[in-house]
C-alpha positions in Angstrom: -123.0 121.2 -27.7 -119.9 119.7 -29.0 -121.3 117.4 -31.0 -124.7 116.7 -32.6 -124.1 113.1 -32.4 -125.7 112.9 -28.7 -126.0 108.8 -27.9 -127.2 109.6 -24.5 -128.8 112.3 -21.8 -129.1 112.0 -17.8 -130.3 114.3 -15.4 -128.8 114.8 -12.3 -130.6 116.1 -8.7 -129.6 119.7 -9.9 -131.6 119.4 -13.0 -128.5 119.6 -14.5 -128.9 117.9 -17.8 -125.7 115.6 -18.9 -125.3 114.8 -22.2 -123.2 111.7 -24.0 -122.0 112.9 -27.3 -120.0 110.1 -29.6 -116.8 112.3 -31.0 -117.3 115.5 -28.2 -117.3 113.4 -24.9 -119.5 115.0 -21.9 -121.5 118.5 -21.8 -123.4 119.6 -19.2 -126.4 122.0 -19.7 -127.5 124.3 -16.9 -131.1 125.9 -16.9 -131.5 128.6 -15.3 -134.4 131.4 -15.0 -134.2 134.9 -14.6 -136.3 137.0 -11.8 -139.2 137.2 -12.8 -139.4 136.1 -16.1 -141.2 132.7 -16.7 -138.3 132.0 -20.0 -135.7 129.4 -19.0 -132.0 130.0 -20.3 -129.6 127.5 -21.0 -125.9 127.2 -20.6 -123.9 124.6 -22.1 -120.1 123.7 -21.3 -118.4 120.9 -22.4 -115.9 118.9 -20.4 -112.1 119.6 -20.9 -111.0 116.2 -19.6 -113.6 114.5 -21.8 -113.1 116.4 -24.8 -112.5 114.1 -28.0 -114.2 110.6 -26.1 -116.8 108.5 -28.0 -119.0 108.5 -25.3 -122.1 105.9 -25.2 -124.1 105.8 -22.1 -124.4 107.6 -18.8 -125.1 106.4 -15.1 -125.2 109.0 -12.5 -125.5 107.5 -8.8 -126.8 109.5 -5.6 -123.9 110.4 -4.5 -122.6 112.4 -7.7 -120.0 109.5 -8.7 -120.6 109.4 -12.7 -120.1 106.3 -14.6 -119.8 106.8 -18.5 -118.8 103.5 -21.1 -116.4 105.1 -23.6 -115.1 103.5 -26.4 -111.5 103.6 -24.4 -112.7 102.0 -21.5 -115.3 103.0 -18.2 -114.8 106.8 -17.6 -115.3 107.7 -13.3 -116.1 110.7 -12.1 -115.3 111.5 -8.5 -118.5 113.8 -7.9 -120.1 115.9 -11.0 -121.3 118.3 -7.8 -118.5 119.9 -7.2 -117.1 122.4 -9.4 -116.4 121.1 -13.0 -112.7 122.3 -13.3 -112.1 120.0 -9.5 -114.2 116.5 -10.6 -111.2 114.0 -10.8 -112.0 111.4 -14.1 -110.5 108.1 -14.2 -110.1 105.9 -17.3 -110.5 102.1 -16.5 -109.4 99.9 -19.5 -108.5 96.6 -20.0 -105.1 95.7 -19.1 -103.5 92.4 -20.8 -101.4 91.4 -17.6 -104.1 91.8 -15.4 -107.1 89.3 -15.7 -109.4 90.5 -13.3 -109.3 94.1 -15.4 -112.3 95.3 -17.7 -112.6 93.1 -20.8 -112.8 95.2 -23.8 -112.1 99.3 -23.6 -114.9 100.0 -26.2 -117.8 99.4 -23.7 -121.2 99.9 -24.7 -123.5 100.4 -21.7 -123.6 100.6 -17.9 -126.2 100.0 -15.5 -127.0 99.9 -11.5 -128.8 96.7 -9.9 -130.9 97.2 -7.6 -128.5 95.3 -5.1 -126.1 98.3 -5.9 -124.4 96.1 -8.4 -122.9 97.7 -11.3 -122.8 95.5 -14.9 -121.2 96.9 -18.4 -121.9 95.5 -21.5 -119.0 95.4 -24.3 -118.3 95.3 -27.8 -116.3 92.0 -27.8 -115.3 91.5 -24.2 -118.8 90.1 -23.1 -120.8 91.5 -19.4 -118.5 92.6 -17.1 -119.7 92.7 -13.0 -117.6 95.3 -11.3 -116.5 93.6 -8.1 -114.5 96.8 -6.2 -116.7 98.1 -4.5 -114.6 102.2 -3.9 -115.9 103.5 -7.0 -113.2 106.1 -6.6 -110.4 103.5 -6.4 -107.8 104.0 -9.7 -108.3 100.0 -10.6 -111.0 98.5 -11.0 -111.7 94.7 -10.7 -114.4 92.6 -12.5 -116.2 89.7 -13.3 -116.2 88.9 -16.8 -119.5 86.6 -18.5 -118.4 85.5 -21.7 -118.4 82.6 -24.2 -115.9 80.9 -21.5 -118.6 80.6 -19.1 -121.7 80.4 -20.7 -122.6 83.3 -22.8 -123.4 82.6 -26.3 -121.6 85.5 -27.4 -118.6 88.5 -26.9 -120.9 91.3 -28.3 -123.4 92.9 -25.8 -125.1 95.8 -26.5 -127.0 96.3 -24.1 -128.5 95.0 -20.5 -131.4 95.9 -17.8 -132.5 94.4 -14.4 -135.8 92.1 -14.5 -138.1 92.6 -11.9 -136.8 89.0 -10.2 -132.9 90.7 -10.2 -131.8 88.7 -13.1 -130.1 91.0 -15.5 -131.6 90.8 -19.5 -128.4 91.0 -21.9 -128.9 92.5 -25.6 -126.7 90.4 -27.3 -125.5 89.9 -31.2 -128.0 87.8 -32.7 -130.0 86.4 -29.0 -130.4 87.7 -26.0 -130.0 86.1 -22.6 -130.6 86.0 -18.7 -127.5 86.1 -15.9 -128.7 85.3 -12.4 -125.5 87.3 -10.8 -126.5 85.5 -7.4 -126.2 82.2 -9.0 -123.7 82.7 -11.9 -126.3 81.3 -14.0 -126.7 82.6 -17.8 -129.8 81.2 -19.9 -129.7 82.2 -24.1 -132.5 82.8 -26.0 -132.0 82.9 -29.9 -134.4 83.8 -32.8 -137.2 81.0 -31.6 -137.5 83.1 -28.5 
């Protein structure tokens, strides 16, 4: 592995085993068995076009397209089942001319709704809602929850869907609620 400081691990359908490291970017480890012995083997490569990223969290989606929050923006891959030398990675960042771009590069976690929507937390840009909908596209649009609308707070560690589709947002210091279909954010500090 390229780095022993692994901050995440996700599995895809191969049983392929993909690991977030924070200074060596993406591995992937491949088991594999030999005929007819009942030992696994593993093999480990690491992923040129990753190589050096702080990488935090992982999302892999059914159809191969891989989502990892970086600390230099969302990392896209195209489809981690192809081979690993032809999977096409694409850096969204935030761009200063360009509102609608992501809010903060140094993003902290990613996850899928169960509506398909995709939400990433950030280290000072607040929740960001990915609007664009071609997850291969080269710019990416989103909504951005922050202290403008709501959000007690820039700093989000983390987030996860509640069973009623509101999404739960670790913040600094609270935590709080977003009803995406309503635009609606509730905060819950220390008393909660």
């Amino acid at each position: 592995i390229s780095s022993g400081d692994v901050y995440d691990l996700k599995e895809d359908k191969r049983g392929r085993i993909w690991i977030a490291t924070h200074v060596g970017g993406i591995n992937v480890v491949t088991p594999s068995s030999r005929a007819g012995k009942s030992a696994q083997t593993l093999t480990v490569r690491s992923i040129k076009a990753t190589d050096g990223l702080r990488v935090r969290r992982i999302l892999i989606l059914d159809d191969g397209t891989l989502l990892a929050t970086t600390t230099k923006g969302l990392l896209v891959a195209d489809n981690i089942y192809l081979p690993l030398e032809k999977i096409r990675w694409r850096m969204h960042t935030r761009e200063a001319r360009r509102r609608e771009s992501l809010s903060d590069n140094a993003t902290m976690n990613v996850i899928r709704d169960t509506k398909g929507r995709i939400f990433v937390t950030t280290e000072s840009g607040g929740l960001n809602q990915l609007l664009t909908t071609d997850l291969h596209a080269d710019r990416f649009s989103f909504r951005h929850y922050n202290t403008d609308n709501g959000l007690g707070t820039e700093a989000t560690m983390a987030c996860a869907e509640l069973p009623d589709g509101k999404v739960f947002i670790q913040c600094n210091n609270m935590v709080a609620t977003l009803d995406p279909d309503m635009s609606h954010i509730e905060i819950y500090g220390r008393s909660f």
